[in-house]
matplotlib code that plots the C-alpha trace (Angstrom):
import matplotlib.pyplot as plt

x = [67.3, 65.9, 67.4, 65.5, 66.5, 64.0, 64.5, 62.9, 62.0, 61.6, 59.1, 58.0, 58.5, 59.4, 60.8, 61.3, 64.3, 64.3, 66.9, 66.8, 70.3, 71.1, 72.5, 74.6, 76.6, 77.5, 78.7, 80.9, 82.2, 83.1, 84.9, 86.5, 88.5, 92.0, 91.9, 93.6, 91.7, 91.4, 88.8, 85.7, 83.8, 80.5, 78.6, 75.8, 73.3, 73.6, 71.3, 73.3, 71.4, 73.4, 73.0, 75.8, 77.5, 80.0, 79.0, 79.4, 77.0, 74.0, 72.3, 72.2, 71.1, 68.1, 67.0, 67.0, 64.3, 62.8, 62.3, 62.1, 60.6, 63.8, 67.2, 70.2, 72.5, 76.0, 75.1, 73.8, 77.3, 79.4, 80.7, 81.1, 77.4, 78.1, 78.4, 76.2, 78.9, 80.7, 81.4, 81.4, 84.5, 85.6, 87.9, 88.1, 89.8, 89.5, 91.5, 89.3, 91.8, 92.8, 90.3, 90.5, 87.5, 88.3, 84.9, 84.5, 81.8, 81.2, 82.8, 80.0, 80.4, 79.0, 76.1, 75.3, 74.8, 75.9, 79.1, 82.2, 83.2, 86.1, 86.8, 90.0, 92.4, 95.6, 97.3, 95.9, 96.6, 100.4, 101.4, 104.8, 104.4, 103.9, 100.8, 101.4, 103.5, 100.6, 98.0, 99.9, 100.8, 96.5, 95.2, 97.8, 96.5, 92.3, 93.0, 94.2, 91.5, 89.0, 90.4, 90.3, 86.5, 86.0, 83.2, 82.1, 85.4, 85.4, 82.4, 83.7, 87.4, 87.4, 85.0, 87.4, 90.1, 87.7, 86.3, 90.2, 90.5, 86.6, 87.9, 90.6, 89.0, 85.6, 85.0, 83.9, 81.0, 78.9, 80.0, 81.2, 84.5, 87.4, 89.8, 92.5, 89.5, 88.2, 91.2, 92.1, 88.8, 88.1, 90.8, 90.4, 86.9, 87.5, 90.0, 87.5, 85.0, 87.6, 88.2, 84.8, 84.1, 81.4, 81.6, 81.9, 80.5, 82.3, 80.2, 81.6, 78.8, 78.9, 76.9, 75.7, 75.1, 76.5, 78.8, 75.4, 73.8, 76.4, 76.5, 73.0, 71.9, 75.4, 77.5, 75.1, 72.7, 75.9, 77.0, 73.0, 72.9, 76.7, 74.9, 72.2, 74.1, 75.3, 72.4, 70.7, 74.2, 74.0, 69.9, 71.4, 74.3, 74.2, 76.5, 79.7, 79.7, 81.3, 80.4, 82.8, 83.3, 86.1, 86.3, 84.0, 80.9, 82.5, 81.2, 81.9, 80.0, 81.6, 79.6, 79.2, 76.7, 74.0, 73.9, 71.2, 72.1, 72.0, 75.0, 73.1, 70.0, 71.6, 73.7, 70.7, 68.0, 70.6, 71.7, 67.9, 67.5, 70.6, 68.7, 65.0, 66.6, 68.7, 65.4, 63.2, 65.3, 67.1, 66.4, 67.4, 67.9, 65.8, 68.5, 71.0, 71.4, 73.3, 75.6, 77.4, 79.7, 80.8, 82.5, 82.3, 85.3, 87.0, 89.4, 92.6, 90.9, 92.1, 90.2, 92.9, 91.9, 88.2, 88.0, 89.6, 87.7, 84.8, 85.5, 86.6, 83.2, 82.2, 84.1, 83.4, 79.7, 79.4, 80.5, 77.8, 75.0, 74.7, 71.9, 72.6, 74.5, 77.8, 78.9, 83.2]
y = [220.7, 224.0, 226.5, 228.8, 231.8, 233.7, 237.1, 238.2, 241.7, 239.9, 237.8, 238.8, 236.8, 239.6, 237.8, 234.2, 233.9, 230.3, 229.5, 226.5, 224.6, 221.9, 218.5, 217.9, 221.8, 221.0, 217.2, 218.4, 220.9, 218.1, 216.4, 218.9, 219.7, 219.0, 216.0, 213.1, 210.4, 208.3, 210.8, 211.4, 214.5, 214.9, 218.0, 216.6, 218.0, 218.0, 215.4, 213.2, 213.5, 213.4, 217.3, 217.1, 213.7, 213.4, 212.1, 208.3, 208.4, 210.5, 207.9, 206.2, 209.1, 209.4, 206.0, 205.7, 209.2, 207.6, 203.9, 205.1, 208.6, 209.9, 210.9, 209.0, 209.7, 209.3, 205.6, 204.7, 205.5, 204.2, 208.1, 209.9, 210.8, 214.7, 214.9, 217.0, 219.2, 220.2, 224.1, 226.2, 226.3, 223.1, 220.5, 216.6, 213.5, 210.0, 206.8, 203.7, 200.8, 202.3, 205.1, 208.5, 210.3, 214.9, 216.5, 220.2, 222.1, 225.7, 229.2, 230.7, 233.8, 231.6, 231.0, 227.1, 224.8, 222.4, 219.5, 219.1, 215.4, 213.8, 210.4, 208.4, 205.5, 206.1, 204.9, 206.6, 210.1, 208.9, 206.2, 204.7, 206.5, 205.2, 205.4, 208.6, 210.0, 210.1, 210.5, 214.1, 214.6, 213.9, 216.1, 219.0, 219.0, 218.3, 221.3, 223.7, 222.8, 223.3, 226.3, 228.7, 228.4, 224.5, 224.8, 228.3, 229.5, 226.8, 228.6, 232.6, 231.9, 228.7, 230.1, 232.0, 229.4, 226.5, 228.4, 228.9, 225.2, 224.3, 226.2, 224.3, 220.8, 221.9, 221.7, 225.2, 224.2, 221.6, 222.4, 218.7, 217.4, 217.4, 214.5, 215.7, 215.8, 212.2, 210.5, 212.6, 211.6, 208.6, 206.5, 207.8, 206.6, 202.9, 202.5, 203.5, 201.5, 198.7, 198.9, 198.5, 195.8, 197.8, 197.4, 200.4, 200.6, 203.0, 204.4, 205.6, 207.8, 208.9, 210.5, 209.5, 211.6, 214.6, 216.2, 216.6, 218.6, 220.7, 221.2, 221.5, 223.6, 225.3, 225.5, 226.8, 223.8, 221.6, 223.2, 223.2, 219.3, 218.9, 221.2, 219.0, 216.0, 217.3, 218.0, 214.4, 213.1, 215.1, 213.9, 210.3, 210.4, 209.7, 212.5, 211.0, 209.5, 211.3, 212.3, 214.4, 215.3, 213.6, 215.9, 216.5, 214.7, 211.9, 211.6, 209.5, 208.1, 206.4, 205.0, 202.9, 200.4, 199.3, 195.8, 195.0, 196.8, 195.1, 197.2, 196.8, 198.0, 201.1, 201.9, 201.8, 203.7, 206.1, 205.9, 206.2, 209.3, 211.0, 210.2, 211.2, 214.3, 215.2, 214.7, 216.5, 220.0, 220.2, 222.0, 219.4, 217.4, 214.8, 212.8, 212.4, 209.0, 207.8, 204.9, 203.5, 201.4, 200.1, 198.1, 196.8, 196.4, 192.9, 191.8, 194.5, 197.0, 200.5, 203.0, 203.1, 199.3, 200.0, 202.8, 201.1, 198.4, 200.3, 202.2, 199.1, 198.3, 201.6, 200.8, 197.3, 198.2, 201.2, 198.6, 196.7, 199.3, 202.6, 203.9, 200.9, 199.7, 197.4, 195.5, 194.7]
z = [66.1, 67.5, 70.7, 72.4, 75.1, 76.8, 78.2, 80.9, 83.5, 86.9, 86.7, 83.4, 80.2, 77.8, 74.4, 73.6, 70.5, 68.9, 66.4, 64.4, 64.3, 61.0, 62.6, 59.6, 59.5, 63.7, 62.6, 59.9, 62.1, 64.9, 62.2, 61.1, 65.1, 64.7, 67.2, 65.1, 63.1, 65.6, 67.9, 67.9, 69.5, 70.7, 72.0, 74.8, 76.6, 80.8, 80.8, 78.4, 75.5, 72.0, 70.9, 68.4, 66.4, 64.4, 60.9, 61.0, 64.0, 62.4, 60.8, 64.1, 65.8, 62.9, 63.2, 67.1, 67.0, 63.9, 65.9, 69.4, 69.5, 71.7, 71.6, 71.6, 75.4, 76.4, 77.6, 74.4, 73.1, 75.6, 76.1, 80.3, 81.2, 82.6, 86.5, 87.7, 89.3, 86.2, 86.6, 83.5, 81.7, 83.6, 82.1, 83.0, 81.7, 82.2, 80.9, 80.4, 78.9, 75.7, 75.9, 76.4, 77.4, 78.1, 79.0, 78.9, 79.7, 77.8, 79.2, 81.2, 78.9, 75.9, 77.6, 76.8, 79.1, 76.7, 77.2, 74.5, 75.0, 73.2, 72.6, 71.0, 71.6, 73.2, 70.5, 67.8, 68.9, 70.4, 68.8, 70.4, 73.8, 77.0, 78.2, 80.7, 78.0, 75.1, 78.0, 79.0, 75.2, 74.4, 77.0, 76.1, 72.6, 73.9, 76.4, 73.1, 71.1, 73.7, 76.3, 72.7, 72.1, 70.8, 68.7, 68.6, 67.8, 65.4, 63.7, 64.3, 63.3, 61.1, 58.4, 56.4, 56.5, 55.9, 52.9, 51.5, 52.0, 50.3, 47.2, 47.4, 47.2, 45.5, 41.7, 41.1, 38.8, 40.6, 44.0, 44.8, 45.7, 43.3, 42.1, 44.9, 48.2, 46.0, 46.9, 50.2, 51.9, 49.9, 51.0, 54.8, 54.4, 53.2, 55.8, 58.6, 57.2, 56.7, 60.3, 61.3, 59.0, 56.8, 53.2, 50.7, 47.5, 44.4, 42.0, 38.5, 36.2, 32.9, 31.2, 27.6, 24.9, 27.2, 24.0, 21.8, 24.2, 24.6, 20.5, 20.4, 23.0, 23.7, 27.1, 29.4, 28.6, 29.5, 32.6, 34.0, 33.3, 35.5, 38.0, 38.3, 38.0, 41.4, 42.9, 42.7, 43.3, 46.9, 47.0, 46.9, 49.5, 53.5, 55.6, 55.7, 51.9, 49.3, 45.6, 43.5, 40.0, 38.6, 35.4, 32.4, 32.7, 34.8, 38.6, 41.2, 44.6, 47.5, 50.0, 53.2, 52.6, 55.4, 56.3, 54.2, 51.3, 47.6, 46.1, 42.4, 43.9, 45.4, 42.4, 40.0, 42.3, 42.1, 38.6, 37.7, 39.7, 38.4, 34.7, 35.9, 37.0, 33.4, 31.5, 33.6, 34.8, 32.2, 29.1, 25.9, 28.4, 27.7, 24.9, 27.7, 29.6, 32.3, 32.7, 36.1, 37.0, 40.5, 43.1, 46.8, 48.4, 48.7, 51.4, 51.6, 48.9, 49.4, 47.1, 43.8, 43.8, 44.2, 41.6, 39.5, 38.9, 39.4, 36.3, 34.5, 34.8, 33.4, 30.1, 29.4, 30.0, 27.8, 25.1, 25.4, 25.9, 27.6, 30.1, 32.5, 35.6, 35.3, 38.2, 38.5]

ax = plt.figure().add_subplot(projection="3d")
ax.plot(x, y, z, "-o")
ax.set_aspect("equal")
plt.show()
């Protein structure tokens, strides 16, 4: 997404500034407002158009420009289309059912026209209020988050406390998640998907032959091939998945499948990637194989039960013959 300001002497158009803004960085930092799991937050345009998305809703967002050439709006979303005469700075807040729907529009100081609209259930942000009660209680906290700044203070004040907290839950090495973020955001993302009835697949790599290199060719070798491990892992996941290195030259993938997706299919496009990539960018490289395991969840599955069987998999497979995919 690009934003542009032009400055002008009178009449005169004197400098035009674009800047070019990446979709993904904004959703992450909508999902990352302290608003409760059960919110959602959106940044729109006066018009209505979709500016900002959290991440479950960018791939929607991508296909609907892909398919129809246009932007997705408030309406396609079932979110408050901005009245016209919302004032900078201006808070309002409207109970539909269960629904709770606080629109702000941005301090005339920050100079954006743009909208901050949040979305949740009563009940998820209150949970055994009344409804005036948690109605109060969820505008009190909306009205914090947004009267200090929303999402540019986010970006100013955040960045040093989000980047203690990314150390925190980062393997140093490759950059992905660790086993502590695995199962924090893991098991917060099967039980999302759970509740929307999408299925999610767990993916459990290893990497063959992994120990030689590292005798051959010595550490540095070792750590390139983890550090690209990473990189095609990343290639190979949607905003909102998760891939993290769950020590050594063990990885792991957990995804929210499409409709239409054949988990096999996705696990060994992927696998076959991750391989590609070994014994292509990295230097000895070419001796060192891949093999994956995985899992879809079934009925109750919370993510221990999915790993888990998703790395049984792993180890019956590698019995049988590395360098392929093993279903649970």
């Amino acid at each position: 997404m690009s934003a542009t300001r032009s400055a002008e002497v009178g009449n005169d158009l004197v400098a035009l500034v674009g800047a070019d803004l990446e979709l993904t960085s904004l959703s992450q930092v909508l999902a990352d407002l302290p608003i409760g799991d059960g919110a959602r937050a959106y940044v729109l345009a006066p018009s209505g158009a979709i500016v900002a998305a959290p991440p479950e809703a960018l791939e929607l967002l991508q296909e609907t420009v892909d398919a129809e050439g246009r932007v997705l709006t408030a309406d396609d979303l079932g979110l408050t289309t901005p009245a016209d005469d919302l004032g900078a700075g201006e808070t309002r807040y409207d109970v539909q059912g269960d629904r709770i729907f606080l629109t702000r529009a941005f301090e005339a100081d920050e100079d954006l026209d743009w909208i901050l609209e949040i979305e949740a259930d009563e009940g998820d942000l209150s949970p055994g209020l009344d409804r005036l009660t948690a109605t109060v209680v969820a505008i009190t906290l909306f009205s914090l988050v947004i009267a200090i700044g929303a999402l540019l203070l986010a970006l100013r004040v955040w960045r040093p406390l989000r980047a203690m907290r990314d150390r925190a839950a980062t393997d140093q090495l490759t950059g992905l998640a660790n086993r502590h973020e695995l199962l924090r955001r893991g098991s917060a993302l099967v039980e999302k998907a759970a509740a929307r009835g999408d299925r999610v697949l767990a993916v459990a790599f290893d990497l063959d032959n992994f120990k030689l290199l590292n005798d051959t060719y010595g550490h540095e070798a070792g750590d390139h091939a983890l550090e690209t491990v990473a990189l095609a892992l990343r290639e190979n996941v949607r905003a909102g998945d998760l891939a993290a290195r769950t020590g050594g030259d063990e990885f792991v993938a957990v995804l929210v499948l499409r409709r239409n997706d054949e988990p096999f299919d996705v696990v060994a496009r992927m696998r076959d990637h991750i391989e590609h990539a070994l014994n292509t960018r990295v230097f000895g490289g070419e001796e060192v194989g891949v093999t994956a395991g995985y899992a879809t969840t079934v009925s109750e599955d919370g993510l221990d039960g999915l790993m888990g069987r998703a790395d049984d998999a792993l180890v019956a497979g590698k019995r049988e013959g590395k360098g392929r995919v093993y279903g649970a």
